[in-house]
N, C-alpha and C positions, 0 to 999 in steps of 0.2 A: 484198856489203855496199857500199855507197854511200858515196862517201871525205866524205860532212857525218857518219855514223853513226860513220866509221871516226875521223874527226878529232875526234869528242865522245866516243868509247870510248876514245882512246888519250890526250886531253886529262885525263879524269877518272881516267884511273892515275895520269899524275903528279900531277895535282892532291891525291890522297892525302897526299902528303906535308906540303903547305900546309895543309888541315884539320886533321892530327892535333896539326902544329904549332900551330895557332890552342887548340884543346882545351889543350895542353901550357900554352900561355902565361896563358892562362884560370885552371887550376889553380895554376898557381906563382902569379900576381899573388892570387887567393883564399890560398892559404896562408900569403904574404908579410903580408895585413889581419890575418888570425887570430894569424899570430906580435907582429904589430906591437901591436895591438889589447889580447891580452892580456900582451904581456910588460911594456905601459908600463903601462896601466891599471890590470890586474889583473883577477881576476873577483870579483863580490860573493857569498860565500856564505851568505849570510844567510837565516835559515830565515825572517824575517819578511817577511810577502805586501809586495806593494810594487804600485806602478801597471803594472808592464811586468815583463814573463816572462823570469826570469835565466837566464843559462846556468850551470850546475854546472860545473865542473872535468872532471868524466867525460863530458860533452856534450860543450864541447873539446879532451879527448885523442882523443874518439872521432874527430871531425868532421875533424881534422890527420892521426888515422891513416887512414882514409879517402881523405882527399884523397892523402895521401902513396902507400900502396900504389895510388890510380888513379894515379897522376903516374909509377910505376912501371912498369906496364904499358903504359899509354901508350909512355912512354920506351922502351922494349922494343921494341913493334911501329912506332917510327917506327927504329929504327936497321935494321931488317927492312926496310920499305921503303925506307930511303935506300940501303941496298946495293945491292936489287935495282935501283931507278931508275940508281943509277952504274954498276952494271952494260952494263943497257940503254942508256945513254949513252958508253960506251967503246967499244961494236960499231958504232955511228955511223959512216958512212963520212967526211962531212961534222964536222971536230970542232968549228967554227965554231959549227954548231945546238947541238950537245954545250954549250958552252958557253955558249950564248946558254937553253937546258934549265934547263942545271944553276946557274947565277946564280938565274934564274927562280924554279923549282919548289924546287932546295933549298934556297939562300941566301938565298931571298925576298925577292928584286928587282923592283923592276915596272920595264916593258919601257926605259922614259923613264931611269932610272938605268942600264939593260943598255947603253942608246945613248954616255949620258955614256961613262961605265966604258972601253968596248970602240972608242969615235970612230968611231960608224958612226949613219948616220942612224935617225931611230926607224922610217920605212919600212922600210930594210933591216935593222933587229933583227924587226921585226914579219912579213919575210918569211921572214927565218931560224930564227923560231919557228914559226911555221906551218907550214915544212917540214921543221922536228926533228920535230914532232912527228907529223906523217904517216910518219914515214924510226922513229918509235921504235916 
């Protein structure tokens, strides 16, 4: 395997964890409009036809349980991977990378705030992630 294959195969494990994250965030900001939307509003239950399609009451328990047990599972399989990735970041011989990784992919840093953070130029956070991530 060719270390461009090996560094975009080893890039997109961790990067797992920042996707599921984004999905996570996605759902709760949706559920946050739903709770919000109808806990001030209210829902109109009104059997009389109107210009625009109501939602029922059972529409939005349905739609919050839904999002809730996805928000669930999700949660579940991101704590799944955050183990294994910390895992894999502990064997690091380098803990430097480790932590230049583990800000990155789990805390969801981008590399410009790793520099700030850690007082290292953003070259060498940019080269100590390139080389976690070949070393994970």
């Amino acid at each position: 395997m060719g270390s461009d294959s090996k560094f975009k195969q080893h890039k997109d494990y961790l990067m797992q964890y920042r996707k599921i994250h984004t999905k996570i965030d996605r759902l709760r900001n949706k559920l946050n409009r739903l709770n919000e939307r109808y806990d001030l509003k209210g829902v109109s239950y009104s059997s009389q036809p109107s210009g625009s399609v109501k939602q029922t009451l059972d529409d939005v328990l349905a739609q919050k349980e839904y999002i809730e047990n996805r928000l669930g599972k999700l949660e579940d399989e991101s704590f799944r991977i955050r183990n294994e990735i910390q895992d894999k970041l502990l064997d690091l011989d380098n803990q430097l990378e480790a932590e230049v990784l583990d800000l990155y992919f789990l805390e969801r840093y981008s590399l410009t705030e790793i520099a700030d953070t850690l007082c290292y130029s953003e070259r060498q956070i940019e080269r100590l992630y390139a080389n976690g991530i070949m070393s994970v």
